[in-house]
C-alpha positions as CSV (number, residue, x, y, z in Angstrom):
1,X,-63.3,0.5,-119.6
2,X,-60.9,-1.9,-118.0
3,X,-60.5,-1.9,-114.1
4,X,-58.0,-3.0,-112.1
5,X,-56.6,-2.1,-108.6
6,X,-53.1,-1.3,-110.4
7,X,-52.1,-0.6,-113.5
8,X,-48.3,-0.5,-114.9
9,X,-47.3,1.3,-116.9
10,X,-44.2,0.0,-118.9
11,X,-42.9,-3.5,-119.5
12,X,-39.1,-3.4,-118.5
13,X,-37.7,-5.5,-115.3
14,X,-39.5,-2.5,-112.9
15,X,-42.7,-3.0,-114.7
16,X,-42.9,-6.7,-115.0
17,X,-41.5,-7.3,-111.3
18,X,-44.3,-4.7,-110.4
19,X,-46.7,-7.3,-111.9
20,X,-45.4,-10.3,-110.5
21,X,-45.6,-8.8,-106.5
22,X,-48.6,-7.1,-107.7
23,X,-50.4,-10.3,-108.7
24,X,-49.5,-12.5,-105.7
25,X,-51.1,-9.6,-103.6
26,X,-54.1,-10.1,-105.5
27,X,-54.5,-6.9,-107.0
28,X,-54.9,-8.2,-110.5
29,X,-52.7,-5.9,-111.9
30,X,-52.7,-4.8,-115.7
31,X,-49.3,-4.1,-117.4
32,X,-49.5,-1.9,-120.5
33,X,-46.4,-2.6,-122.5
34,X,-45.8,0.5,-124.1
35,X,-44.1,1.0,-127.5
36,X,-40.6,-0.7,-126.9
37,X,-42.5,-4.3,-125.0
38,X,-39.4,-5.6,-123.1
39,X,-37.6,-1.6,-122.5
40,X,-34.6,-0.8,-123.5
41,X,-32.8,-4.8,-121.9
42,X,-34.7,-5.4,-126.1
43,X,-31.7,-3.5,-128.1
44,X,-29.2,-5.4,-126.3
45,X,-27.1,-8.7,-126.9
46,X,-25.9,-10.6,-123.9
47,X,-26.9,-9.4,-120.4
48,X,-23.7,-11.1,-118.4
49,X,-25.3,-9.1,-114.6
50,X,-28.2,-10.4,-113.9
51,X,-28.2,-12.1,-110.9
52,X,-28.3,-16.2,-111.0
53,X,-28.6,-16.1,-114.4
54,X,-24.5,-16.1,-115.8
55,X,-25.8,-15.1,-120.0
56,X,-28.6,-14.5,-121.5
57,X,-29.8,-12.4,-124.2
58,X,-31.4,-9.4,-123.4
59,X,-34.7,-10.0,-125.5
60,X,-35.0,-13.4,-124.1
61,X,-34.5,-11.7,-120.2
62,X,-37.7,-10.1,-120.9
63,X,-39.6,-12.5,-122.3
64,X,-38.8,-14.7,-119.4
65,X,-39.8,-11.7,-117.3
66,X,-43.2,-11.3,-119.3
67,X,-43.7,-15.1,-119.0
68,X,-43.3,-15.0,-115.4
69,X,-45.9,-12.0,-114.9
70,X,-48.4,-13.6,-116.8
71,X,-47.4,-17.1,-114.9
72,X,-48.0,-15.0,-111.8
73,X,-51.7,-13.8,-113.2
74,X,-50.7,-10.4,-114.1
75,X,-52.8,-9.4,-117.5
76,X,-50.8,-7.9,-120.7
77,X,-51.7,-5.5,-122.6
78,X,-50.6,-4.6,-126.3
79,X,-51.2,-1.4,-126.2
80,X,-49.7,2.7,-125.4
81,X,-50.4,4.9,-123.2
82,X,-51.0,7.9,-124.7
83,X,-52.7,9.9,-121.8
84,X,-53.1,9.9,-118.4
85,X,-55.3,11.5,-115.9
86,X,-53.8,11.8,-112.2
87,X,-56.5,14.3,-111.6
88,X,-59.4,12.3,-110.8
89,X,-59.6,9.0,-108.8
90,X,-59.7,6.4,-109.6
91,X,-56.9,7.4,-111.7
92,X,-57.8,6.9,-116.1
93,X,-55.5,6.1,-118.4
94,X,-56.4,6.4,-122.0
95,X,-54.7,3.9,-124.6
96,X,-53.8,4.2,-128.4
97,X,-56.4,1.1,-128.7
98,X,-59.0,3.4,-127.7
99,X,-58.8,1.4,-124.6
100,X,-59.1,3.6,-121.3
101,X,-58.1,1.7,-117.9
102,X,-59.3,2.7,-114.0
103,X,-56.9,2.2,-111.9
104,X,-57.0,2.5,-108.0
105,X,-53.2,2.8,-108.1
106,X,-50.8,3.6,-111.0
107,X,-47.1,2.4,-111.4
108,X,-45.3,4.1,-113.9
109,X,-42.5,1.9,-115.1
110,X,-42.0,3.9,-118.5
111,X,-38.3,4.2,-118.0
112,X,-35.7,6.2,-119.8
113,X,-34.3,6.5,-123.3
114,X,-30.8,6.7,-123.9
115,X,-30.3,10.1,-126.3
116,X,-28.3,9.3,-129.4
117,X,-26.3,11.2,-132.6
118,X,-29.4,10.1,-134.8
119,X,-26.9,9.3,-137.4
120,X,-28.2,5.8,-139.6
121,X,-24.6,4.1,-139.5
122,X,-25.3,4.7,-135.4
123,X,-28.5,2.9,-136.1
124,X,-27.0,0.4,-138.1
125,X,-24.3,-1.0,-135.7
126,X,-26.7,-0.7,-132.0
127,X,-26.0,-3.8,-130.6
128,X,-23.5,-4.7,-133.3
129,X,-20.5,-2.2,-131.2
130,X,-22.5,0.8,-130.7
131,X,-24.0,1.0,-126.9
132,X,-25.3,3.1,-125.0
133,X,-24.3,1.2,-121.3
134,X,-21.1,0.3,-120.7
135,X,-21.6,-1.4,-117.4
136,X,-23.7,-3.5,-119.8
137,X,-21.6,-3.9,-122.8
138,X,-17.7,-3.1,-121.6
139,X,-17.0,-6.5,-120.9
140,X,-17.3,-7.5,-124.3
141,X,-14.6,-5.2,-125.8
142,X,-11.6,-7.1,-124.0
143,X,-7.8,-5.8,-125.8
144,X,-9.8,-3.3,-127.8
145,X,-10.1,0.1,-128.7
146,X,-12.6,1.8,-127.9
147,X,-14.5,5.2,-128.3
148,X,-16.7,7.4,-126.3
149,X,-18.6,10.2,-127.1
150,X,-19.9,13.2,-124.7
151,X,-18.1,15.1,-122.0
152,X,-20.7,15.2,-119.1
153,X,-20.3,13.1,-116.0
154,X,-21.6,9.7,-117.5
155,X,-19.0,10.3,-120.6
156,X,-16.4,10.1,-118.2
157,X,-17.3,8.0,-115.9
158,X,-17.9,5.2,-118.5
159,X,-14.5,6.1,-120.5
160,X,-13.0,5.5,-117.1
161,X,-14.7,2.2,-116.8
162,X,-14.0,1.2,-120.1
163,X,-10.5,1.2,-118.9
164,X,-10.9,-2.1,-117.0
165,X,-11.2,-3.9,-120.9
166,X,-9.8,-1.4,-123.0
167,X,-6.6,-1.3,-124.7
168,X,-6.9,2.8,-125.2
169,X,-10.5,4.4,-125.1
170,X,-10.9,7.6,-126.5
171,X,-13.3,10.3,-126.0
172,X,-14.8,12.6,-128.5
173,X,-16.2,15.7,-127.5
174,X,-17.7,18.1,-129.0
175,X,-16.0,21.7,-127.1
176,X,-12.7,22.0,-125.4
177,X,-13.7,21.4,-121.9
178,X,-15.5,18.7,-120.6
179,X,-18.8,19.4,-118.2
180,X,-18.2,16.4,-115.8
181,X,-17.3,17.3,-111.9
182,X,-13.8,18.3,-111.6
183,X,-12.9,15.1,-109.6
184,X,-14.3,12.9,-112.7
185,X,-12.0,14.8,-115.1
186,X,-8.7,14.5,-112.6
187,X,-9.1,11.1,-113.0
188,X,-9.4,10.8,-116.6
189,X,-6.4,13.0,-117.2
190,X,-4.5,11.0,-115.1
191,X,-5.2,7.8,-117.0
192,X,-3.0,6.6,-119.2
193,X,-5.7,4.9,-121.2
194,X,-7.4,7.6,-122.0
195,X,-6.9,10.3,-124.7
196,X,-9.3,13.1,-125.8
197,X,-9.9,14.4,-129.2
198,X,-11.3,17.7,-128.3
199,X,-14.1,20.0,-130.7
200,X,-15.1,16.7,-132.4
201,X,-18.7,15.3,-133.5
202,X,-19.0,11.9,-135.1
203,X,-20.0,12.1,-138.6
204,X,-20.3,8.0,-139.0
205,X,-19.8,4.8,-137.8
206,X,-17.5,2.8,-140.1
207,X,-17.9,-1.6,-140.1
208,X,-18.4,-4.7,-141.7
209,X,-21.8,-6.1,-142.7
210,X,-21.5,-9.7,-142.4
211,X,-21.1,-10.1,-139.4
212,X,-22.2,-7.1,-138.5
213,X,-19.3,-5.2,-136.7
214,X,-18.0,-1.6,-136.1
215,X,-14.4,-1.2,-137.7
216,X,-14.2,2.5,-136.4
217,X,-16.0,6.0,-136.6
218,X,-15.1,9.2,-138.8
219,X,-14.8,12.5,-136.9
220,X,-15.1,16.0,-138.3
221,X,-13.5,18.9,-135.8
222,X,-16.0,21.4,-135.6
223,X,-13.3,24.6,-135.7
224,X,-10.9,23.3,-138.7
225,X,-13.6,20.9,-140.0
226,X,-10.9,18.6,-140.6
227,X,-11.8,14.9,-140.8
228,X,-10.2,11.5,-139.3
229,X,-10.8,8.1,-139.3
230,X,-10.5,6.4,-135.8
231,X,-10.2,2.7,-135.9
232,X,-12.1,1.2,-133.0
233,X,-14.5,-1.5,-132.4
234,X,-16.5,-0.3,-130.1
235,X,-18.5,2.9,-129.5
236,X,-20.3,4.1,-126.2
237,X,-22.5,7.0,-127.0
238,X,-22.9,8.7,-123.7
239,X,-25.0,12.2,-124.4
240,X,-27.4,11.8,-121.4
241,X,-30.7,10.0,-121.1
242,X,-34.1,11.5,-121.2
243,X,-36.7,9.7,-118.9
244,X,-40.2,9.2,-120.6
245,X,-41.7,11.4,-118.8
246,X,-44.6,12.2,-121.4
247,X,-47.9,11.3,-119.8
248,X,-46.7,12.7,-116.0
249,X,-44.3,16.1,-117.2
250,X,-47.2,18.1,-116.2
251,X,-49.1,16.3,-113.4
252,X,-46.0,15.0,-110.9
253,X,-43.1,16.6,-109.3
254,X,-39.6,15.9,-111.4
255,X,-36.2,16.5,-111.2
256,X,-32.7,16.3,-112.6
257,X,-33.6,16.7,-116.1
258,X,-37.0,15.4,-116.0
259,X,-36.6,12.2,-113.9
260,X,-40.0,11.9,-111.4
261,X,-39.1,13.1,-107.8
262,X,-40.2,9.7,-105.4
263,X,-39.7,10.4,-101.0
264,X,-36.9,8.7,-99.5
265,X,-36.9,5.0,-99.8
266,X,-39.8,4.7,-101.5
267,X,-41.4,4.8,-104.9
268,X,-44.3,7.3,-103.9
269,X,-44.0,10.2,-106.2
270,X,-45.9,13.7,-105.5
271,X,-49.3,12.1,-106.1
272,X,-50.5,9.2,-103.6
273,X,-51.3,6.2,-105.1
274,X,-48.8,6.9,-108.1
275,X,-45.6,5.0,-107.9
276,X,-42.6,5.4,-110.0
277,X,-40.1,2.8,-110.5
278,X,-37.5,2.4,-112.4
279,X,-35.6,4.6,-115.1
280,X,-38.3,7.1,-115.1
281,X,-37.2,8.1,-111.4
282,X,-33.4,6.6,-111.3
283,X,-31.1,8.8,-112.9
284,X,-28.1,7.1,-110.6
285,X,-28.3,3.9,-111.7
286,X,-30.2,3.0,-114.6
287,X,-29.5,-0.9,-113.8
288,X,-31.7,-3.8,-114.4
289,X,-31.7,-5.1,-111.4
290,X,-32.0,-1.9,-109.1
291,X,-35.1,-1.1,-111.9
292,X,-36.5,-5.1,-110.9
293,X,-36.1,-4.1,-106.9
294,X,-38.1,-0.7,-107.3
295,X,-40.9,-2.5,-109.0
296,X,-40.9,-4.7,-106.3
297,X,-41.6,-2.1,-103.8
298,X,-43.6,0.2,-106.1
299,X,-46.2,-3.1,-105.9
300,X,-45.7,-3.4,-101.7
301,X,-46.1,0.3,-101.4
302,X,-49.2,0.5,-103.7
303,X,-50.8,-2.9,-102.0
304,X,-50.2,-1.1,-98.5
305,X,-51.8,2.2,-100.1
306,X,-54.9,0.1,-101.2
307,X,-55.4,-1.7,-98.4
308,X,-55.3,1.4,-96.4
309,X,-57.9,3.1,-98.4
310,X,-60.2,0.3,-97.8
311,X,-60.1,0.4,-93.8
């Protein structure tokens, strides 16, 4: 059994930024990094929006960030979560080292996984011209066509975006209406930018191999089951995100899909002494940086709630 006064639970900029505030309050906190070590900043190339830093690749972001916890005297763990018990306190947290952890206060920095087509040329090109962020990724498709695929309100709202660097961007969904808020669809009618090819699913991602590169996708319309080729180079696959909500669905208060419900200003989910930061509780967002500020008050707020126990 390994004790500590807080234990994270995730290792992307909320978790590790958890463990640096965590540690210079003393509290010897424990990160457990979780399947993906570095979250999902790991499957991406250059990260251009970080603040004070003008490029850097996203991998070598978090293992900056790691080095920095561990500088700070967090302690690492290689290990999963696989269950955790909110029911008892101290809180336990089982590990799939066989590892269990007691924990005085819990951060869960688990985040939230982009959902995808599952198709292998999509798995083939991630990184390569197939994204899942194009706040993250837009930038880098300057004069080109680009695609997007989903209707909801993040589909359109990052078509729209895409704008700004695109020469066309066009977006591929799968009925003949979209599901975003009336306002978001106004707009993309409006652009000029923007065309839709309506009752289509992806089938594959066309591109080169060396260097890696998308050249364009083939889309089948579901109600003719027609086929084209669409030359593009990039494509944003925006079909929602699903927070990794595993080890809490059952035990804390969530929202919006699945996302942890935290009060007002503040990380403290339904539980006391169990903070969520991060992806796991931002469905705005979903930005490094606002991830890196909510570990940094999920550690305040859990130091505070420690402290307070002890008087």
């Amino acid at each position: 059994m390994k004790k500590t006064n807080m234990l994270i639970i995730g290792s992307g900029p909320a978790g590790y930024t958890a463990a640096v505030y965590g540690a210079r309050a003393m509290l010897n906190p424990i990160v457990v990094q979780g399947i993906q070590p570095g979250g999902q900043l790991t499957i991406t190339t250059e990260v251009e929006n970080w603040p004070g830093i003008k490029e850097i690749q996203g991998p070598d972001l978090m293992l900056n960030l790691e080095a920095h916890a561990k500088k700070a005297g967090a302690s690492i763990e290689h290990d999963t979560i696989n269950k955790l018990d909110l029911g008892q306190f101290p809180f336990i947290a089982h590990g799939d080292s066989e590892n269990k952890y007691e924990a005085r206060a819990i951060v869960l920095a688990t985040g939230a996984q982009a959902n995808w087509l599952g198709l292998e040329s999509e798995e083939k090109y991630k990184g390569f011209g197939v994204s899942a962020c194009a706040t993250c990724d837009g930038f880098f498709f300057r004069g080109q066509v680009i695609t997007v695929i989903g209707g909801g309100n993040t589909a359109v709202e990052e078509a729209l975006f895409l704008t700004n660097f695109a020469t066309k961007v066009i977006l591929i969904h799968r009925r003949d209406s979209l599901r975003a808020e009336k306002i978001l669809q106004d707009r993309l009618f409006k652009n000029q930018k923007i065309e839709v090819k309506w009752n289509s699913v992806v089938k594959e991602i066309i591109g080169t191999d060396d260097p890696l590169g998308v050249e364009g996708i083939i889309i089948e319309n579901i109600k003719t089951q027609e086929t084209l080729n669409v030359a593009c180079k990039g494509v944003f696959v925006a079909i929602g995100h699903s927070p990794a909500n595993e080890l809490i669905r059952d035990q804390l208060e969530t929202h919006q899909g699945g996302y942890v419900v935290t009060k007002n200003n503040s990380t403290q989910t339904s539980i006391p002494g169990v903070f969520a930061a991060g992806d796991i509780a931002d469905f705005k967002y979903r930005q490094a940086v606002t991830a890196a500020g909510m570990g940094c008050m999920a550690a305040l707020e859990a130091e505070k709630f420690i402290s307070e126990m002890e008087k």
